[in-house]
C-alpha positions in Angstrom: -8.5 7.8 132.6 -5.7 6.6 130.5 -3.4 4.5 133.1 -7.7 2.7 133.4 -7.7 2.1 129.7 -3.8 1.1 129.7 -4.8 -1.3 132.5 -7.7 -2.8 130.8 -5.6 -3.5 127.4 -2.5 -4.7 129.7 -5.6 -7.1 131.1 -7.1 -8.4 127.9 -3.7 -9.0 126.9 -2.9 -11.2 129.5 -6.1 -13.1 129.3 -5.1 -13.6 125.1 -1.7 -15.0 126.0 -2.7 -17.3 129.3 -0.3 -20.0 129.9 -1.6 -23.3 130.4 -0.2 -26.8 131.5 2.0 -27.7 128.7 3.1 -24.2 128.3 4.6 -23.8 131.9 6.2 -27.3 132.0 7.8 -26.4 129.0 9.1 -23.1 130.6 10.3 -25.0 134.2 12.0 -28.3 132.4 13.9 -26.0 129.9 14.9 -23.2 132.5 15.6 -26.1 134.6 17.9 -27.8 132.0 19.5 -24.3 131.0 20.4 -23.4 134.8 22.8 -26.5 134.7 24.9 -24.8 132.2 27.5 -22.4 134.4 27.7 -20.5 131.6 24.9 -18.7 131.5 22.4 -16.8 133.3 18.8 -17.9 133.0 15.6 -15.1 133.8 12.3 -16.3 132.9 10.4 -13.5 132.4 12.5 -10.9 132.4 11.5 -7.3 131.3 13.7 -6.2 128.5 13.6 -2.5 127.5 13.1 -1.9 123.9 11.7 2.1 124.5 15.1 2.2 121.5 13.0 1.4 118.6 9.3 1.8 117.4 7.7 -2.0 118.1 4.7 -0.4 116.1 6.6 -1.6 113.0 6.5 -4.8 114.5 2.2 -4.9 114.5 2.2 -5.2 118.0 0.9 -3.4 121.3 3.6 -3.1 123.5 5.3 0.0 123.6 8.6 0.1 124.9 8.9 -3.5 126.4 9.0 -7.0 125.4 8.7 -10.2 127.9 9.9 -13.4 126.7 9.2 -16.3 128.5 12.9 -17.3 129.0 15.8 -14.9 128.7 19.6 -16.2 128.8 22.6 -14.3 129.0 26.0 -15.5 128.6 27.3 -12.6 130.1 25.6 -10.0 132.3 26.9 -6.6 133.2 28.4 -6.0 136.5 26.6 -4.0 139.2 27.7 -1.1 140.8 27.0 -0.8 144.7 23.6 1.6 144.1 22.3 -1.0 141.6 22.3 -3.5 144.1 20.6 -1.6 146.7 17.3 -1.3 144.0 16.1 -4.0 141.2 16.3 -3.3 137.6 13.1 -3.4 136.1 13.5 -3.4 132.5 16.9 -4.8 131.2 18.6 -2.4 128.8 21.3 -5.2 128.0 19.8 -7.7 125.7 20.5 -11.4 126.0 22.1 -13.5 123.7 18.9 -16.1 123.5 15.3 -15.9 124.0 12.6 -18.3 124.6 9.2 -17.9 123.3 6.3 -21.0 124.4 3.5 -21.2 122.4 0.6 -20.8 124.3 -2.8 -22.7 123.1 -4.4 -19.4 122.1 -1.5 -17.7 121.0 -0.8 -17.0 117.3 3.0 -18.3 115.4 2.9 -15.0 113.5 2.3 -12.9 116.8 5.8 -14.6 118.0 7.6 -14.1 114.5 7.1 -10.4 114.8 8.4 -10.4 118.4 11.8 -12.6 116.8 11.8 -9.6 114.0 11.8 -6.7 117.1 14.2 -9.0 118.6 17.0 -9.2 116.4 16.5 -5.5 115.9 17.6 -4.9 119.2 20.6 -7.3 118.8 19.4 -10.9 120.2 21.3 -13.5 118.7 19.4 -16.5 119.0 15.0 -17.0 118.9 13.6 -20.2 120.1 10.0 -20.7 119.2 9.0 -23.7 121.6 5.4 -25.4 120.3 4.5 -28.4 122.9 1.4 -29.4 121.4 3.6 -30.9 118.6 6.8 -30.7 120.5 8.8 -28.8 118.3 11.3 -26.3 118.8 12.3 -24.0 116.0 15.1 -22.2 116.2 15.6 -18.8 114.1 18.8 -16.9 113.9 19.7 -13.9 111.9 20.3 -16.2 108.5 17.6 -19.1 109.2 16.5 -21.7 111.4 16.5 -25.1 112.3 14.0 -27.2 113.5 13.8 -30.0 116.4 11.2 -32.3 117.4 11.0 -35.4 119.5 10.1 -37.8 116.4 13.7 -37.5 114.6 16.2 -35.7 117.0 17.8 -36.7 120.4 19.0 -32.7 121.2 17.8 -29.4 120.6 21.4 -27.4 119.7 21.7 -24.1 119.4 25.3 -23.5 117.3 25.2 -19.5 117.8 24.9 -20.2 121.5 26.5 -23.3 121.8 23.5 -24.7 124.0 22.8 -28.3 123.6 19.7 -29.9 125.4 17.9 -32.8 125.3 14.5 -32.9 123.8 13.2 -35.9 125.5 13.6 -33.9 129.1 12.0 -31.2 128.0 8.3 -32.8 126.4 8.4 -35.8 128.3 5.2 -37.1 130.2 5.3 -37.0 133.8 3.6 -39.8 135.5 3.0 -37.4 138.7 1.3 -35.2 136.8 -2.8 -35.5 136.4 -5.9 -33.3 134.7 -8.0 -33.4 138.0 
Protein backbone atom coordinates (compact mmCIF):
# COMPACT_ATOMS: atom_id res chain seq x y z
CA UNK A 1 0.00 0.00 0.00
CA UNK A 2 2.79 2.44 0.57
CA UNK A 3 5.10 2.03 -2.69
CA UNK A 4 0.82 2.86 -4.26
CA UNK A 5 0.76 6.00 -2.27
CA UNK A 6 4.64 6.79 -2.90
CA UNK A 7 3.70 6.31 -6.58
CA UNK A 8 0.76 8.47 -6.67
CA UNK A 9 2.70 11.47 -4.81
CA UNK A 10 5.84 10.71 -7.15
CA UNK A 11 2.79 11.15 -9.97
CA UNK A 12 1.25 14.37 -8.81
CA UNK A 13 4.54 15.65 -8.47
CA UNK A 14 5.48 15.20 -11.85
CA UNK A 15 2.24 16.56 -13.23
CA UNK A 16 3.05 20.07 -10.76
CA UNK A 17 6.53 20.44 -12.31
CA UNK A 18 5.67 19.49 -16.24
CA UNK A 19 8.07 20.87 -18.60
CA UNK A 20 6.77 22.73 -21.43
CA UNK A 21 8.18 24.28 -24.69
CA UNK A 22 10.32 27.09 -23.47
CA UNK A 23 11.32 25.01 -20.58
CA UNK A 24 12.97 22.15 -22.64
CA UNK A 25 14.55 24.48 -25.30
CA UNK A 26 16.08 26.12 -22.55
CA UNK A 27 17.44 22.76 -21.12
CA UNK A 28 18.79 21.44 -24.96
CA UNK A 29 20.37 25.05 -26.14
CA UNK A 30 22.18 25.38 -22.75
CA UNK A 31 23.32 21.63 -22.33
CA UNK A 32 24.12 21.97 -25.92
CA UNK A 33 26.29 25.14 -25.36
CA UNK A 34 27.88 23.56 -22.06
CA UNK A 35 28.85 20.13 -23.93
CA UNK A 36 31.30 22.44 -26.13
CA UNK A 37 33.32 23.20 -23.07
CA UNK A 38 35.96 20.05 -22.77
CA UNK A 39 36.12 20.82 -19.45
CA UNK A 40 33.25 19.62 -18.17
CA UNK A 41 30.85 16.93 -17.98
CA UNK A 42 27.21 17.74 -18.66
CA UNK A 43 24.08 15.22 -17.26
CA UNK A 44 20.71 16.58 -17.53
CA UNK A 45 18.80 15.03 -15.20
CA UNK A 46 20.98 13.30 -13.23
CA UNK A 47 19.96 11.76 -9.88
CA UNK A 48 22.04 13.13 -7.14
CA UNK A 49 21.86 11.36 -3.69
CA UNK A 50 21.27 13.58 -0.86
CA UNK A 51 19.87 10.44 1.69
CA UNK A 52 23.15 12.68 3.87
CA UNK A 53 20.97 15.29 5.10
CA UNK A 54 17.20 15.81 6.16
CA UNK A 55 15.62 17.80 2.90
CA UNK A 56 12.62 18.12 5.31
CA UNK A 57 14.34 21.26 6.55
CA UNK A 58 14.28 22.36 3.15
CA UNK A 59 10.02 22.25 3.04
CA UNK A 60 10.13 19.84 0.35
CA UNK A 61 8.99 16.10 -0.51
CA UNK A 62 11.76 14.41 -1.68
CA UNK A 63 13.52 12.30 0.51
CA UNK A 64 16.78 11.40 -0.16
CA UNK A 65 17.16 12.72 -3.85
CA UNK A 66 17.25 15.79 -5.72
CA UNK A 67 17.04 16.08 -9.75
CA UNK A 68 18.14 19.16 -11.39
CA UNK A 69 17.50 19.80 -14.71
CA UNK A 70 21.24 20.21 -15.71
CA UNK A 71 24.09 18.84 -13.65
CA UNK A 72 27.94 19.83 -14.59
CA UNK A 73 30.95 18.47 -13.22
CA UNK A 74 34.32 19.64 -13.83
CA UNK A 75 35.61 16.67 -12.63
CA UNK A 76 34.07 13.21 -12.18
CA UNK A 77 35.42 10.32 -10.26
CA UNK A 78 37.02 7.50 -11.99
CA UNK A 79 35.37 4.09 -12.35
CA UNK A 80 36.52 0.94 -11.28
CA UNK A 81 35.90 -2.14 -13.65
CA UNK A 82 32.53 -3.37 -11.54
CA UNK A 83 31.09 0.14 -11.90
CA UNK A 84 31.26 -0.05 -15.39
CA UNK A 85 29.60 -3.28 -15.74
CA UNK A 86 26.20 -1.58 -13.83
CA UNK A 87 24.89 2.25 -13.98
CA UNK A 88 24.95 4.50 -11.05
CA UNK A 89 21.75 5.55 -10.14
CA UNK A 90 22.01 8.22 -7.77
CA UNK A 91 25.35 10.25 -7.78
CA UNK A 92 26.91 10.49 -4.40
CA UNK A 93 29.65 13.04 -5.91
CA UNK A 94 27.99 16.39 -6.20
CA UNK A 95 28.68 18.64 -9.14
CA UNK A 96 30.24 21.86 -9.11
CA UNK A 97 26.97 23.62 -11.03
CA UNK A 98 23.47 23.01 -11.22
CA UNK A 99 20.70 24.09 -13.53
CA UNK A 100 17.25 24.70 -12.40
CA UNK A 101 14.45 25.91 -15.49
CA UNK A 102 11.53 27.43 -14.40
CA UNK A 103 8.74 25.62 -15.41
CA UNK A 104 5.26 27.74 -16.08
CA UNK A 105 3.64 26.17 -12.97
CA UNK A 106 6.48 25.95 -10.95
CA UNK A 107 7.07 28.19 -7.90
CA UNK A 108 10.78 30.58 -7.53
CA UNK A 109 10.66 29.82 -3.85
CA UNK A 110 10.14 25.90 -4.51
CA UNK A 111 13.74 26.26 -6.50
CA UNK A 112 15.38 28.57 -3.75
CA UNK A 113 14.91 25.82 -1.17
CA UNK A 114 16.31 23.25 -3.51
CA UNK A 115 19.65 25.99 -4.03
CA UNK A 116 19.54 26.07 0.03
CA UNK A 117 19.65 21.81 0.11
CA UNK A 118 22.14 22.32 -2.60
CA UNK A 119 24.85 24.16 -1.18
CA UNK A 120 24.32 22.07 1.89
CA UNK A 121 25.60 19.22 0.13
CA UNK A 122 28.55 21.21 -1.31
CA UNK A 123 27.44 22.59 -4.87
CA UNK A 124 29.24 25.50 -5.80
CA UNK A 125 27.32 27.28 -8.23
CA UNK A 126 22.94 27.48 -8.60
CA UNK A 127 21.56 28.70 -11.86
CA UNK A 128 17.97 29.62 -11.70
CA UNK A 129 17.00 29.84 -15.52
CA UNK A 130 13.40 31.84 -16.05
CA UNK A 131 12.50 31.85 -20.01
CA UNK A 132 9.41 33.53 -19.84
CA UNK A 133 11.49 36.70 -18.97
CA UNK A 134 14.79 35.26 -20.10
CA UNK A 135 16.65 35.73 -17.11
CA UNK A 136 19.17 33.73 -15.55
CA UNK A 137 20.07 34.26 -12.00
CA UNK A 138 22.89 33.01 -10.65
CA UNK A 139 23.37 32.26 -6.79
CA UNK A 140 26.55 31.20 -5.13
CA UNK A 141 27.36 30.76 -1.49
CA UNK A 142 27.81 34.81 -0.89
CA UNK A 143 25.15 36.16 -3.65
CA UNK A 144 24.09 36.22 -7.04
CA UNK A 145 24.19 37.88 -10.22
CA UNK A 146 21.72 38.30 -12.64
CA UNK A 147 21.61 38.07 -16.63
CA UNK A 148 19.07 38.74 -19.09
CA UNK A 149 18.84 39.30 -22.70
CA UNK A 150 17.88 43.16 -22.51
CA UNK A 151 21.35 44.42 -20.91
CA UNK A 152 24.01 41.50 -21.15
CA UNK A 153 25.70 39.71 -24.23
CA UNK A 154 27.00 36.52 -21.73
CA UNK A 155 25.79 34.69 -18.94
CA UNK A 156 29.28 34.09 -16.71
CA UNK A 157 29.61 32.13 -14.11
CA UNK A 158 33.13 33.35 -12.19
CA UNK A 159 33.07 30.28 -9.57
CA UNK A 160 32.89 27.99 -12.50
CA UNK A 161 34.55 29.96 -14.96
CA UNK A 162 31.55 29.22 -17.57
CA UNK A 163 30.87 31.86 -19.96
CA UNK A 164 27.84 31.50 -22.47
CA UNK A 165 25.99 33.48 -24.60
CA UNK A 166 22.61 34.48 -23.72
CA UNK A 167 21.30 35.28 -27.12
CA UNK A 168 21.83 31.28 -28.04
CA UNK A 169 20.19 30.19 -25.32
CA UNK A 170 16.50 32.37 -25.48
CA UNK A 171 16.67 32.97 -29.03
CA UNK A 172 13.55 32.33 -31.38
CA UNK A 173 13.70 29.62 -33.71
CA UNK A 174 12.06 30.20 -36.97
CA UNK A 175 11.62 26.25 -37.32
CA UNK A 176 9.81 26.06 -34.44
CA UNK A 177 5.73 26.42 -34.47
CA UNK A 178 2.62 26.11 -31.82
CA UNK A 179 0.63 23.68 -34.10
Amino acid sequence: MTELIEIETLENEVRDIMPSRNHSLAVGRITGLLFKDERLTVMPKLSLDSSQIDLSQFAFKAKDELIPDISVYLELPEESEDELEQDILKMTQMPELVIEVLSPKQAITEILSKFKAYFTLGIKSCWLVIPSVKVIKIYFQNGNKIFDIQHDTEVIDEIIDIRLPIQRIFFKSMMIKNT
